[in-house]
TORLONU-237039 format. One record per residue (C-alpha): y, z, x. Coordinates in steps of 0.05 Angstrom, whole numbers, plus 5000, padded with zeros to 4 digits. Layout:
<nodes>
YZX...
</nodes>
This chain:
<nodes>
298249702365302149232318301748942249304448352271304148222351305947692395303147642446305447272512302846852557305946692637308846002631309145512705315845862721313046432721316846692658312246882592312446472542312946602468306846362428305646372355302446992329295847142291297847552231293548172214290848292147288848902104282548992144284948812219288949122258290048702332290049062400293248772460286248732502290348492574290749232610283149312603281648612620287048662684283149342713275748922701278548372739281248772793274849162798269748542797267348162859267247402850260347202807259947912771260948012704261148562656255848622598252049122564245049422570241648912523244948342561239747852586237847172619238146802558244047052531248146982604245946182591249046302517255846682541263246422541267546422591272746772561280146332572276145742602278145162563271744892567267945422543272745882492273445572437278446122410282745942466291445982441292945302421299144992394297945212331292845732298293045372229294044772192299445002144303545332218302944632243305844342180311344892176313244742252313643962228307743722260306343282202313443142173313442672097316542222108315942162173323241882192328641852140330241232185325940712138323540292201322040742249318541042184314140402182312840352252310141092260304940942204302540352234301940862298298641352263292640842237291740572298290041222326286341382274281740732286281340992351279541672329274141402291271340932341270541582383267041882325262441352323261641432394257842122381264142572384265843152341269242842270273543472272276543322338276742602321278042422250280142922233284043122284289242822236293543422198295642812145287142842133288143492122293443592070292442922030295543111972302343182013302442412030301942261951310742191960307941692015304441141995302840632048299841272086297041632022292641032009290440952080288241692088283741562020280540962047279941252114276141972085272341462037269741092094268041772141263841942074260541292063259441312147256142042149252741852074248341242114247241652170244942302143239641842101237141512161236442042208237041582264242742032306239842372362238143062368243243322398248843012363254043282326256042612287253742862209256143522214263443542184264044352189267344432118272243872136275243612064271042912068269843021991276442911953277742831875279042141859276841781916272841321882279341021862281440991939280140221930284940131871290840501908289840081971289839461928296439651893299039751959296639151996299538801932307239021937306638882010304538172000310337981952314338281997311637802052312137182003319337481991321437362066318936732071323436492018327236092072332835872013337936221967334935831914329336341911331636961877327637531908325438031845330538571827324339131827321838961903324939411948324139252024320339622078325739822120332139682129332539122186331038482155328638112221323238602231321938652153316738042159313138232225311738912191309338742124303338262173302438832216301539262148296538832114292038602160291039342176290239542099286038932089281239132147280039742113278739502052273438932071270939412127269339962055266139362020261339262074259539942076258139931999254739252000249239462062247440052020245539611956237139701947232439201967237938802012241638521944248838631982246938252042251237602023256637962002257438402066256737752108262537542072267438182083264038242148266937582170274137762133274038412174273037962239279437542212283938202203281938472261284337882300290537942269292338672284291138472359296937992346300638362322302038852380306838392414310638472359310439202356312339362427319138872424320639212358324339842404329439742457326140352499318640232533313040732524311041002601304240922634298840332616299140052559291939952555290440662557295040732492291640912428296540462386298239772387306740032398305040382458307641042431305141772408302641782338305442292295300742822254295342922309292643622338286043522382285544312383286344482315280044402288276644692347275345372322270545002274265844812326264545492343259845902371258745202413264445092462269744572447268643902468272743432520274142942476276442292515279941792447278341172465284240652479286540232426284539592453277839912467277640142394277939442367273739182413268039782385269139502316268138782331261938952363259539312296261138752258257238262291251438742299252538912222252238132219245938012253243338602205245638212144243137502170235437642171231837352123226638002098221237612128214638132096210537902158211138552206209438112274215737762255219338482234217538802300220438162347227538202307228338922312226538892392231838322390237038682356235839232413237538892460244738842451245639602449247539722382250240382361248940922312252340572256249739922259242340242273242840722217243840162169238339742199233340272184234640412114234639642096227339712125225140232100226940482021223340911968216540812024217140082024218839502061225739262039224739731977219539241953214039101999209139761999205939852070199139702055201238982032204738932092198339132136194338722087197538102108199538292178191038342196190137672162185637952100186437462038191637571986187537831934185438481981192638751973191739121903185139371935183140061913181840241980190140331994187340961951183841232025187341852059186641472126190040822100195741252073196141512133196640922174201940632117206341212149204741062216207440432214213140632165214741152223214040572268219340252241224140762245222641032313223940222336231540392299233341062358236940972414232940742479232141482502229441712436225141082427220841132487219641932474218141902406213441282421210841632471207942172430206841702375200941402415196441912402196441802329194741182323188741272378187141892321188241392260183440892296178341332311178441612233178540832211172040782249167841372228170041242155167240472167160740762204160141292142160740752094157640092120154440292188146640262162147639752094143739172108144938802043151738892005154838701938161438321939166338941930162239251988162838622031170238572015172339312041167639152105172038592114178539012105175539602148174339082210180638652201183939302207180439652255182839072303189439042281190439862292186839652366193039052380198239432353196840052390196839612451203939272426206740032432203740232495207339492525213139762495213340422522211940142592217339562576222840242559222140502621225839872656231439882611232540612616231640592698226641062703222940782752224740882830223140212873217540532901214140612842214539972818207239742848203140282789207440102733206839362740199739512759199739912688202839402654197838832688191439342646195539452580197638652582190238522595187338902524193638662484191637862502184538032489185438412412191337902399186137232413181837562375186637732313188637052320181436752321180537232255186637062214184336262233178636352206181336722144186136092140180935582145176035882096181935952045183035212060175635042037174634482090167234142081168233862145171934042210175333382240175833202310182833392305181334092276175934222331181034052385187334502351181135032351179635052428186535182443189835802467194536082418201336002456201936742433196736942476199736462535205536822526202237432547197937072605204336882628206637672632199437792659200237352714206937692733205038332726198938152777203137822822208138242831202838872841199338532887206638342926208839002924202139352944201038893011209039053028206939783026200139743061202939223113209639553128210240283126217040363131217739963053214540673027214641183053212141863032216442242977219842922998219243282917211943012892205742652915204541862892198642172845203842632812208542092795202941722766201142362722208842412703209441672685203041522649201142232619202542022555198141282558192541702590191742132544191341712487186441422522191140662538186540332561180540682567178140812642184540712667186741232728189541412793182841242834182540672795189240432811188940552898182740222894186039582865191839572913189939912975186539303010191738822979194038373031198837803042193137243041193636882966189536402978184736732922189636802870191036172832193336052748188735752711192235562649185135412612182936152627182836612569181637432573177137472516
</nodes>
């Protein structure tokens, strides 16, 4: 027993090797544990392990595996603090006294720290990513430092801004770690004025750019403007290198701000620094040739696996140091994406950000839904989804402006006027204001997320329907004779009521829909869910004719025609191509059951029977959710082998008929 011991661990030689020591304090006093643990191991059998009386299932699933890098996350590391790592001159200011290889080691260490936070982004741990970064740390020690002390504000402004939109969206999944900063220092006094020090930065770079330009004697360079480092054939490579990075940070920081502005008012604006960002970004890919011929000596492996555009090791970084703060949850394997790779993750943001920014707020919800399924369908990350949810939805509203029962209002073709109804006043059309304001941001998860929560969501709005209807039955279902306020809720009550019907349908198509792009069906299940799909397709063309054929009508008596023309009568009898849209999907989704269910009836060896469950229980497993909410009704297994088990390869009774309609 020591106050102070160090303790020793058996290098690859075989020798021990010194390692820093963990300093006792008034309270502690450290033992060295090794004899003990030496006699366990000796006396343990391979999968034993020793634990008390109390020790049970759940907490072996909970234990560490004490020394296993995977699992301890007190495991010795370089350095047990951040002020030992600092003392050792892991983080040195300034970082060379040699002025250019000064420069050139900042430019390494933002480069890894865009690829630090492109990881971050990525779902990893900001301690082990970020802020991996000791300078992040202790940012009052790069104040002597300017170039990296304003880089370090803008990069800890931008982490808060990040974790600010995504904590108020509460769009990161459930198992992520991306919004919790464990303590980290992401709140620092004056860095509201992060923006000002960059710009006074990016400022004495630039004259120092115009300076080396000067291509004549005749242009006296200002006695106060002091050069980057001391080569002067590198000195204008550098200060480009330098400001396209500062200048990506800067524009990247206004888009952040100008995406968060209510009621979409920074839209324009972020388009604009969105579009800069794309221009910087551009640049600092240029600018790596320049940065690897700057040194005689080559860095070794790929370049492409680098994390900075040189090639080389940045300075000031310690993946382990932070780990402790992760704790009791095991460390991480945190794999920094290349630097290449990092760029590539940004310009991907920006052009989702982009297509964010570029919608026009259309209030119809028809229109709403179709953009956000879209925008989907390019993958888009946290980031980008995060802010796409809270332009949709703020304070309750649509945009910030819009509130949802407008937005019903208009989406089940009722008449302007109806919007300011006192009726919005009803429990159940509050509630179904928050079903579709739910809707909204369930449509902003991740795939995985999506088709779970949608899933469950199902049930409600079979629940909201069937409320809709007894309240309408309550109310209207024996009134022969009505006043005009009477007349005008039945109308809302049934324009709704068939609305709630399509747009539970819309959900169920896209749960099915999900279930391709995540791969969850096998090849032999492919006949039920396209035979599913073929009876969900089927209601959703029948309630959207009929919406249609409603909000016509609402058009048309709006219009006050006296008389229909020829013309009119003609438009009238024609299928919405909305609707022929979704005869089309019909057709396919018939088709290719009918395909698939004479392969398996007429060859046996195309399915065979499943070793793990029975066809009926991956029917239960894949439609559990649709059955219970009743989508559509009298929908089942028997059903469903009764449709396909005499399907053979004669077609000659199936044929399109482009003039048939399913209503």
């Amino acid at each position: 027993m020591a106050d102070k011991p160090v303790y020793e661990e058996a290098s690859i030689d075989g020798q021990p090797s010194k390692l820093a020591s963990i300093p006792a304090s008034d309270t502690t006093v450290w033992a060295d544990a090794s004899p003990l643990l030496q006699a366990a191991c000796a006396g343990l059998r391979d999968g034993e392990l020793i634990h008390g009386d109390n020790f049970n299932l759940f907490a072996a699933m909970s234990a560490l595996e004490i020394m296993d890098p995977k699992m301890d996350s007190g495991i010795v590391c370089t350095y047990y603090s951040i002020d030992e790592a600092i003392e050792n001159g892991a983080a040195p200011i300034p970082i060379s006294l040699d002025s250019t290889i000064d420069v050139c080691r900042t430019i390494d260490i933002m480069d890894h720290l865009l690829a630090c936070e492109a990881a971050w982004h990525k779902g990893h741990s900001v301690a082990q990513t970020v802020f991996s970064c000791i300078y992040l740390l202790r940012l009052d020690r790069t104040a002597p430092h300017a170039l990296l002390h304003s880089y370090c504000r803008i990069i800890r402004a931008t982490c808060k801004a990040v974790v600010s939109v995504v904590s108020d969206a509460r769009t990161h999944e459930e198992e992520d770690l991306f919004t919790l900063t464990y303590g980290l220092p992401l709140n620092g006094d004056g860095d509201d004025k992060c923006l000002s020090i960059l710009n006074a930065v990016e400022e004495t770079i630039s004259r120092q750019l115009r300076a080396c330009k000067a291509t004549s004697s005749k242009r006296r360079l200002p006695e106060d403007l002091e050069p980057l480092q001391s080569n002067p054939n590198l000195e204008e490579g550098f200060c480009k290198a330098l400001l396209c990075r500062l200048r990506f940070r800067k524009h990247f920081f206004h888009v952040l701000s100008c995406m968060k502005r209510p009621q979409g008012r920074g839209l324009e604006s972020a388009r604009k620094n969105i579009a800069s960002c794309l221009t910087e970004l551009e640049s600092i890919l240029k600018s790596a040739d320049f940065l690897r011929s700057c040194f005689d000596e080559s860095c070794e492996g790929d370049i492409d696996d680098k994390t900075t555009a040189s090639g080389f090791e940045p300075i000031g970084f310690d993946a382990m140091l932070n780990s402790r703060l992760s704790a009791p949850t095991p460390p991480r394997a945190i794999k920094i994406l290349s630097w290449k790779k990092a760029v590539e993750y940004f310009v991907k943001l920006l052009h989702d950000l982009d297509v964010i920014c570029s919608y026009s707020l259309d209030p119809h919800l028809e229109s709403l839904l179709r953009f956000v399924v879209q925008f989907q369908k390019s993958q888009p990350d946290l980031v980008a989804r995060s802010h796409l949810q809270l332009l949709l939805v703020q304070d309750g509203k649509l945009y910030g402006r819009d509130p949802f029962f407008a937005v019903i209002n208009k989406a089940a073709a009722l008449p302007e006027a109806t919007k300011n109804h006192d009726i919005q006043k009803n429990e159940s059309f509050l509630q179904l204001g928050m079903l579709v304001m739910n809707l909204l941001k369930i449509l902003c998860t991740n795939a995985a997320w999506q088709r779970r929560k949608l899933g469950k969501f199902l049930q409600d709005w079979r629940v909201i329907y069937v409320q809709l209807e007894l309240a309408f039955r309550n109310e209207y279902g024996e009134v022969s004779s009505s006043s005009n306020d009477e007349n005008t809720c039945m109308k809302i009550f049934q324009h709704i009521l068939l609305w709630v019907e399509e747009q539970t349908f819309w959900i169920a198509f896209r749960f099915l829909i999900l279930g391709f792009e995540l791969e969850l069906y096998s090849t032999g299940e492919y006949c039920m869910v396209y035979w599913y799909l073929y009876a969900v397709l089927i209601k959703l063309a029948e309630k959207t004719h009929l919406m249609m054929a409603v909000s016509h009508d609402t058009a048309k008596r709006k219009g006050k025609k006296k008389k229909d023309s020829p013309k009119d009568l003609a438009r009238e009898s024609r299928i919405p191509p909305a609707v022929l849209f979704l005869q089309c999907y019909i057709c396919l989704a018939e088709g290719l059951t009918m395909m698939l269910a004479a392969l398996r009836n007429e060859i046996p060896v195309f399915h065979g029977p499943s070793p793990f469950n029975t066809e009926q229980e991956k029917f239960v497993q894949h439609f559990e959710l649709l059955q219970r909410a009743c989508i559509p009704d009298h929908v089942s297994y028997l059903s469903y082998k009764e449709s396909t088990t005499h399907a053979r390869f004669s077609i000659s009774h199936l044929h399109f008929d482009p003039d048939a309609s399913y209503v």
